[in-house]
DRENDO-1510 file (C-alpha; in Angstrom, 1 decimal, always signed):
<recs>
REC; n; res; u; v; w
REC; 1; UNK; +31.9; -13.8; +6.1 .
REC; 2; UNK; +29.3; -15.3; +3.5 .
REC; 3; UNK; +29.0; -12.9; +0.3 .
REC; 4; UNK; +25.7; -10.5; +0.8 .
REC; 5; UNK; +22.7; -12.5; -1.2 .
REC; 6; UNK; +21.2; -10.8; -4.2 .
REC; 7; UNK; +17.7; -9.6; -3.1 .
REC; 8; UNK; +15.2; -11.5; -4.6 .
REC; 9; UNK; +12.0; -9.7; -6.1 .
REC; 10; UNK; +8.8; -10.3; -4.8 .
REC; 11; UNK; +7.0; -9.1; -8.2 .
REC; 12; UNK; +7.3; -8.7; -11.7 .
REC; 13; UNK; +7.8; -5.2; -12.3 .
REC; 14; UNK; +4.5; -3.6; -13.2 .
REC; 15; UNK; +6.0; -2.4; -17.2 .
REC; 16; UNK; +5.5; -6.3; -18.4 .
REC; 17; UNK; +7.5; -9.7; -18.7 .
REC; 18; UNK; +11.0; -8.3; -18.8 .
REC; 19; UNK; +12.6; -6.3; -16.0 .
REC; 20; UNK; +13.6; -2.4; -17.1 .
REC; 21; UNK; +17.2; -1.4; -17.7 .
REC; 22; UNK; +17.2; +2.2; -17.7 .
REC; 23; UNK; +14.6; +4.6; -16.8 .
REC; 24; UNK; +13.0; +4.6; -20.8 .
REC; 25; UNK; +9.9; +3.5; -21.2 .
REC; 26; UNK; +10.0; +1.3; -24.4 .
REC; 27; UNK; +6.9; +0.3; -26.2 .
REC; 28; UNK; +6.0; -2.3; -23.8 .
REC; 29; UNK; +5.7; -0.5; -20.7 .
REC; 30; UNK; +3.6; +1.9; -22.9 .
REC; 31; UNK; +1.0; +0.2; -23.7 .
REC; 32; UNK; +0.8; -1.5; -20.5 .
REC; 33; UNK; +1.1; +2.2; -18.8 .
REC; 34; UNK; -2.1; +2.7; -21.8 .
REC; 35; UNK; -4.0; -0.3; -20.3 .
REC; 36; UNK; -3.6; +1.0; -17.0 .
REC; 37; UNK; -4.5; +4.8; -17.8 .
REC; 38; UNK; -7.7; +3.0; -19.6 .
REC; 39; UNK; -8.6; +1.1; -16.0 .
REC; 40; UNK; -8.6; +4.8; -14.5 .
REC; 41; UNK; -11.1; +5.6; -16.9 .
REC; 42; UNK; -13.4; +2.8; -15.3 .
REC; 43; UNK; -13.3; +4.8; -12.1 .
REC; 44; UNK; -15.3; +7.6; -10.8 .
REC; 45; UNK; -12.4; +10.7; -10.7 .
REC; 46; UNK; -12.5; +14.0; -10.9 .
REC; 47; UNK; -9.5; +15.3; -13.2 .
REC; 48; UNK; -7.3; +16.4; -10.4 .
REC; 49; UNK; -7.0; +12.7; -8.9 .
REC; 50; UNK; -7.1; +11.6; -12.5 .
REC; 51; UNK; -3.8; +13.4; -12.9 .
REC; 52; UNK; -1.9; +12.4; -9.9 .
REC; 53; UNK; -2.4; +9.1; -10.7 .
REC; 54; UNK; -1.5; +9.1; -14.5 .
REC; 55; UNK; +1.6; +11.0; -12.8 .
REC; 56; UNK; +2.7; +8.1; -10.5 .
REC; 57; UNK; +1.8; +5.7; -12.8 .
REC; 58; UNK; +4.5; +7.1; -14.5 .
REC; 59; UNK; +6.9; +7.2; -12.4 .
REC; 60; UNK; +6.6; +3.6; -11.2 .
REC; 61; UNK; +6.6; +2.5; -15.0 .
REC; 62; UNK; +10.2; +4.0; -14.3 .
REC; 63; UNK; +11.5; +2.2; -11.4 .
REC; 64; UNK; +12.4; -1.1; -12.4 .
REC; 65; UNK; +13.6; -3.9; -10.3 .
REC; 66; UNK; +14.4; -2.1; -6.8 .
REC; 67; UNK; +17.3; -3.8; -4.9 .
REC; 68; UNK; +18.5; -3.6; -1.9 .
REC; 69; UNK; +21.8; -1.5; -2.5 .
REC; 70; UNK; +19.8; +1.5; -4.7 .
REC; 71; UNK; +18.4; +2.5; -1.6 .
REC; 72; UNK; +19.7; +5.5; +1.0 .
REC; 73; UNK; +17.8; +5.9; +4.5 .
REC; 74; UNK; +16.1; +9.1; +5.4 .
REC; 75; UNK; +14.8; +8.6; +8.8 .
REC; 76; UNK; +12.7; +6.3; +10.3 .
REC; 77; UNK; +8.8; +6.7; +10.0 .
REC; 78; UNK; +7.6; +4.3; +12.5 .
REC; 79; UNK; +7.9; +0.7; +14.1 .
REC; 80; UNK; +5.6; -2.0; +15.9 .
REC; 81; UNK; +5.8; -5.5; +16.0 .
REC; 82; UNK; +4.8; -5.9; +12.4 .
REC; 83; UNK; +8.1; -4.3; +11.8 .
REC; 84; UNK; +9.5; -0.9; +10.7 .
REC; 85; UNK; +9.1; +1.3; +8.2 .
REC; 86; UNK; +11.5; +3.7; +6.8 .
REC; 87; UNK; +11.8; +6.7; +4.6 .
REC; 88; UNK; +14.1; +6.1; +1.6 .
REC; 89; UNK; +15.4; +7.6; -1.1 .
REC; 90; UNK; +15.5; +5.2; -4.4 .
REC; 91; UNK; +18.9; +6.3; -6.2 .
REC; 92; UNK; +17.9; +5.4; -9.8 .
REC; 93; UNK; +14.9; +7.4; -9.8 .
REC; 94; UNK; +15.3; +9.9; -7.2 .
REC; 95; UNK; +12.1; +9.0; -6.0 .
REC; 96; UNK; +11.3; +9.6; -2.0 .
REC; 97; UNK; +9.1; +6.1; -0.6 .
REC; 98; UNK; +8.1; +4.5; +2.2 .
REC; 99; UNK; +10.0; +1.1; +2.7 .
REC; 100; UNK; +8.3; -1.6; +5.3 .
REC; 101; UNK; +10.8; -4.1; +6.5 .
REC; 102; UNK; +9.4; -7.0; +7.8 .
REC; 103; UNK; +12.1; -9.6; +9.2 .
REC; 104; UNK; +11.0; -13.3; +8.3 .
REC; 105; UNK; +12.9; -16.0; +8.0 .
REC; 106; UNK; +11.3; -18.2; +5.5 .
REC; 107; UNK; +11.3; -21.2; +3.2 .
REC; 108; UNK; +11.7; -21.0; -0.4 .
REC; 109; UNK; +8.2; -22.1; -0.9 .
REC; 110; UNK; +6.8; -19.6; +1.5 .
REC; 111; UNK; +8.3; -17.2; -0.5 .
REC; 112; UNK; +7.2; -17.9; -3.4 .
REC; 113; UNK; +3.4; -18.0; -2.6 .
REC; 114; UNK; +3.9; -14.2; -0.7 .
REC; 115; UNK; +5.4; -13.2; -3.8 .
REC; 116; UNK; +2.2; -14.5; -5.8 .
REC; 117; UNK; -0.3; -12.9; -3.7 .
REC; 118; UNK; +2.0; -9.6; -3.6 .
REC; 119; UNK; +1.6; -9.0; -7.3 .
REC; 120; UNK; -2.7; -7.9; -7.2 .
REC; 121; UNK; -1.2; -4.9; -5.0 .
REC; 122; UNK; +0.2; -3.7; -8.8 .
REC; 123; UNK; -3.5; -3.3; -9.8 .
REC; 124; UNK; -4.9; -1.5; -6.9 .
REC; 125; UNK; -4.8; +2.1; -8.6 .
REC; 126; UNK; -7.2; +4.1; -6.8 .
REC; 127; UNK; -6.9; +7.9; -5.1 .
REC; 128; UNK; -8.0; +6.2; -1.3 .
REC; 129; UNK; -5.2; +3.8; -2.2 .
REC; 130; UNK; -1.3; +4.1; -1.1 .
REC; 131; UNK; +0.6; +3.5; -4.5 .
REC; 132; UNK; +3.0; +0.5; -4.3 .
REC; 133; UNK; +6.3; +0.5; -5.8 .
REC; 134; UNK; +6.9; -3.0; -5.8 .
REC; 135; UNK; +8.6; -5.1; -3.2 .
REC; 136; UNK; +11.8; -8.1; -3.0 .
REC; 137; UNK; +13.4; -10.3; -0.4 .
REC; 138; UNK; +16.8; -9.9; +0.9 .
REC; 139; UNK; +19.1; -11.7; +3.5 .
REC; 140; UNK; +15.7; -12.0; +5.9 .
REC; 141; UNK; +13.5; -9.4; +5.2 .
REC; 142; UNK; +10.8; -8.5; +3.1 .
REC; 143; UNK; +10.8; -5.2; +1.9 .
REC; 144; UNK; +7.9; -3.5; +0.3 .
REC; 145; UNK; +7.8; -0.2; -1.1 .
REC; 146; UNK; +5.0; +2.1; -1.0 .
REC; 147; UNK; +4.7; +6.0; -2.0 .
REC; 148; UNK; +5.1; +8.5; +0.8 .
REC; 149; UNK; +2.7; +10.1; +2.7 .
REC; 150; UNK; +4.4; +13.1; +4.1 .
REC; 151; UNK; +1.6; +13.6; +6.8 .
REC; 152; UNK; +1.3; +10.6; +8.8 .
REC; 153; UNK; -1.2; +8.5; +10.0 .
REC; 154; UNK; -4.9; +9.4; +11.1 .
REC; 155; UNK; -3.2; +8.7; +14.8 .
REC; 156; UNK; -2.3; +12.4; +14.8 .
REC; 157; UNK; -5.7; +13.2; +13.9 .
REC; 158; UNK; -7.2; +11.7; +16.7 .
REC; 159; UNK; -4.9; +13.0; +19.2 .
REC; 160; UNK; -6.2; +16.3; +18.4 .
REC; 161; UNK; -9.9; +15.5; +17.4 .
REC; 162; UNK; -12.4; +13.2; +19.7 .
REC; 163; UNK; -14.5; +12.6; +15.7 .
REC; 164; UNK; -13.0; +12.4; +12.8 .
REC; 165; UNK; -14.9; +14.7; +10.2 .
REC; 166; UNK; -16.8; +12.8; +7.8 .
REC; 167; UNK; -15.5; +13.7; +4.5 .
REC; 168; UNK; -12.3; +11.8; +6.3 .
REC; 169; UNK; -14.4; +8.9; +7.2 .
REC; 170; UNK; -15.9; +9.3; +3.5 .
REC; 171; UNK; -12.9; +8.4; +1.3 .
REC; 172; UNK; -12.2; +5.9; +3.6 .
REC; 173; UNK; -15.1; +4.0; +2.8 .
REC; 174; UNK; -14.4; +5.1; -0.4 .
REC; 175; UNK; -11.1; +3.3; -0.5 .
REC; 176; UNK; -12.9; +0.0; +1.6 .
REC; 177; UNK; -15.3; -0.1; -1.2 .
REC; 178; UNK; -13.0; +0.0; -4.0 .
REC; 179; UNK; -10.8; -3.0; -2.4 .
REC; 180; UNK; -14.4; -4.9; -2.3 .
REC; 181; UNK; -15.7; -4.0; -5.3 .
REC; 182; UNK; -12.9; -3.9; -8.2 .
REC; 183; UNK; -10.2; -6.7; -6.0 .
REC; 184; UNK; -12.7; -8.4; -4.3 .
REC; 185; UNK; -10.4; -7.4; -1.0 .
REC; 186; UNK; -11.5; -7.4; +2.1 .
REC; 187; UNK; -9.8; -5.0; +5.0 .
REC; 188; UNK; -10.0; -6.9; +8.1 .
REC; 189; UNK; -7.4; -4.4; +9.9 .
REC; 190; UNK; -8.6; -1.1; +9.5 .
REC; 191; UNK; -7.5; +1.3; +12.0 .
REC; 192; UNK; -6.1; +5.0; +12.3 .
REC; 193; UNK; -2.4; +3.7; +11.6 .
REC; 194; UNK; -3.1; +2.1; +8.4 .
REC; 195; UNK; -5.1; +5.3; +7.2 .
REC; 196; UNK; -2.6; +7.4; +6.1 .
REC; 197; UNK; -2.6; +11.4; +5.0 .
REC; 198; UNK; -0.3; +13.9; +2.9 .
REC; 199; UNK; +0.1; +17.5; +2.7 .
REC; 200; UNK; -2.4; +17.5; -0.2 .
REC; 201; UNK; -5.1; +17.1; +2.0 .
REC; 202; UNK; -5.3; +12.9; +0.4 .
REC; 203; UNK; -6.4; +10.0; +2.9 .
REC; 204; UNK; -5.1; +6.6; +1.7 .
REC; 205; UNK; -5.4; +2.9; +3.5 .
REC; 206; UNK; -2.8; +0.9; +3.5 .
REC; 207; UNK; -1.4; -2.6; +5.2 .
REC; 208; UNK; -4.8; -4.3; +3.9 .
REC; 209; UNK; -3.9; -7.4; +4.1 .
REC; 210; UNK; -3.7; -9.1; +0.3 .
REC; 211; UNK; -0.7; -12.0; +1.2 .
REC; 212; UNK; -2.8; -14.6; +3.6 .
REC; 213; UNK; +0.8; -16.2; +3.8 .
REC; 214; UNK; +2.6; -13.1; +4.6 .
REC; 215; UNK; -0.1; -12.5; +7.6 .
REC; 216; UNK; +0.4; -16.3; +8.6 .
REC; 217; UNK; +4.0; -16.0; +8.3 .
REC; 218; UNK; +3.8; -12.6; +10.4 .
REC; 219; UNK; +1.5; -14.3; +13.1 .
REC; 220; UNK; +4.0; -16.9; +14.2 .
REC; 221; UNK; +6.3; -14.0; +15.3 .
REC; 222; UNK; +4.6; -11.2; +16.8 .
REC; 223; UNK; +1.3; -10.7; +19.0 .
REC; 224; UNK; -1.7; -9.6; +16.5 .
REC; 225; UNK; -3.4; -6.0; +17.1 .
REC; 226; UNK; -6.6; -5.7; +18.3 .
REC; 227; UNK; -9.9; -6.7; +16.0 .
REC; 228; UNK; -12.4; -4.1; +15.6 .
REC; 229; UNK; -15.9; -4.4; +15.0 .
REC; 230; UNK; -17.7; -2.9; +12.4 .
REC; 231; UNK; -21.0; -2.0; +14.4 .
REC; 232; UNK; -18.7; +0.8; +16.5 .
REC; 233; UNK; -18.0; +2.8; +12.9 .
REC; 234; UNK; -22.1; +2.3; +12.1 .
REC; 235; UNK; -23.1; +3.8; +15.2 .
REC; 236; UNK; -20.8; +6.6; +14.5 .
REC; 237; UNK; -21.1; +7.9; +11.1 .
REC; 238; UNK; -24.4; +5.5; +10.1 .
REC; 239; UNK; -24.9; +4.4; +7.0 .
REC; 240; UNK; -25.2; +7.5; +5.4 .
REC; 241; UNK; -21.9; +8.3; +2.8 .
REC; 242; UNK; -22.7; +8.7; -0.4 .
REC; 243; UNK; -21.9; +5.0; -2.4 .
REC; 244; UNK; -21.1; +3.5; +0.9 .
REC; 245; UNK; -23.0; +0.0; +2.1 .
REC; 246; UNK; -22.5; -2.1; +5.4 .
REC; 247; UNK; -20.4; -4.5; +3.3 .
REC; 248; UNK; -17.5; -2.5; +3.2 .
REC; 249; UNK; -17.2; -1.6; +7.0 .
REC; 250; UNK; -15.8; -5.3; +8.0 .
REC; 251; UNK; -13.0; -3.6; +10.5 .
REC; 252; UNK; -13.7; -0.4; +10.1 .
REC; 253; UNK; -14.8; +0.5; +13.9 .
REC; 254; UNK; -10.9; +1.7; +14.5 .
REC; 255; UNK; -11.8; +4.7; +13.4 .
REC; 256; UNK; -14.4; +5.3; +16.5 .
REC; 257; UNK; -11.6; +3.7; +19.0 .
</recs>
C-alpha cells in the first residue's frame, strides 16, 4: 500500500510568511493580528460584534497549518453533491470547526490556482461572515475549515416559518453588501443552506463562491443547484433595509423559495 501523502495547504496561514510551530503568537503574527484588528475598525460594529471577532481572530492567529491527522470527527453536519461537511475537533487548539470535504481529483495546476483564489477568504472578517480557518489538500479532497455554527442552516427556519423576519433578511444583505463592497464578491448562490445561524442569535453566509476554479472543478462532477433570481427577494422584503441597494441582491431570491 502507497505511504499516506502529506496534505498539502491550500493557504498561507493568516499570522504571515512562515507557518506557526506552537500556539505562541510571536511578533509577527502580532502585528499582522494589529493590522487586522485596525481593518475591524473600518467597519460599522457595535462593541459586542467587535469583540467576537477580535476573539476569533485570535484564535485563528493560533492554529497554524491544519493537517489532516490533527483532526478527530464529531458527527456529520450535512451532505449534498457539493460534498460533506463534518464537525471536527482540531487537536492542537482544541477548537470545535466545521470541515467541508469536497472529493476532486485534480492536476497540480488546478490546485494551485484554487489555492490562490482560496487565500481573499483570510480577509473576509465581517459579523454576517462564517470565519474561515484555513483549508489544504489531501489524498483527493479539499478540505476547508470554517467556524461552527451550532444552529444550523436558515432551512430549519423555514420549515417552521412561511417569512423569514426581516432583521434575518437584514444582516443578510448586510453580509451580501459587505462581500460587494470591501471584496468586490459577488454571491451568485445564496440560499437558506448557505445562511447559516448559532445559538447567539448570529446569521452568517457562507459557500459564496470566491475559487471560479474550484466551482469549475466542482461542476464537472456533480449537477448544479438551482439559480435564483433576485426580483423574488425584492418583491418580498423591497428595497427598504437600512444600507441595502439592488446591487447586492444578485441570488438572493432563495430566501423567498
Amino acid at each position: 500500500m502507497a505511504p499516506k501523502r502529506r496534505p498539502v495547504p491550500l493557504n498561507i496561514t493568516p499570522i504571515g510568511e512562515g507557518q506557526a510551530t506552537s500556539n505562541t503568537i510571536d511578533a509577527a503574527s502580532e502585528a499582522n493580528l494589529e493590522a487586522l484588528q485596525k481593518k475591524l475598525g473600518e467597519l460599522d460594529l457595535d462593541e459586542q460584534q467587535r469583540k467576537r471577532l477580535e476573539a476569533f481572530l485570535t484564535q485563528k492567529a493560533q492554529v497554524g497549518e491544519l493537517k489532516d491527522e490533527d483532526f478527530d470527527p464529531i458527527c456529520e453536519l450535512g451532505a449534498g453533491n457539493g460534498g460533506v461537511v463534518n464537525k471536527v475537533r482540531h487537536k492542537p487548539s482544541g477548537l470545535v470547526m466545521a470541515r467541508k470535504l469536497i472529493h476532486l481529483e485534480i492536476k497540480p495546476a488546478i490546485r494551485n490556482q484554487i489555492i490562490r483564489e482560496l487565500q481573499v477568504l483570510h480577509e473576509c472578517n465581517s459579523p454576517y461572515i462564517v470565519g474561515f480557518y484555513g483549508a489544504f489538500y489531501s489524498d483527493g479532497e479539499i478540505s476547508i475549515c470554517m467556524e461552527h455554527m451550532d444552529g444550523g442552516s436558515l432551512d430549519q427556519v423555514l420549515k417552521e416559518a412561511r417569512r423569514i423576519p426581516e432583521d434575518i433578511l437584514g444582516k443578510v444583505l448586510r453580509g451580501l453588501a459587505y462581500l460587494r463592497e470591501k471584496h468586490q464578491i459577488m454571491h451568485r448562490d445564496v440560499k437558506p443552506s448557505n445562511i447559516l445561524v448559532n445559538s447567539r442569535g448570529e446569521i452568517k453566509l457562507c459557500d459564496f463562491g470566491v475559487s471560479g476554479q474550484l466551482i469549475d472543478s466542482m461542476a464537472n462532477s456533480f449537477v448544479g443547484t438551482r439559480s435564483y433570481m433576485w426580483k423574488h427577494l425584492e418583491q418580498e422584503v423591497g428595497t427598504g433595509v437600512e444600507g441595502f441597494s439592488g446591487e447586492e441582491g444578485v441570488g438572493g431570491g432563495a430566501l423567498s423559495e
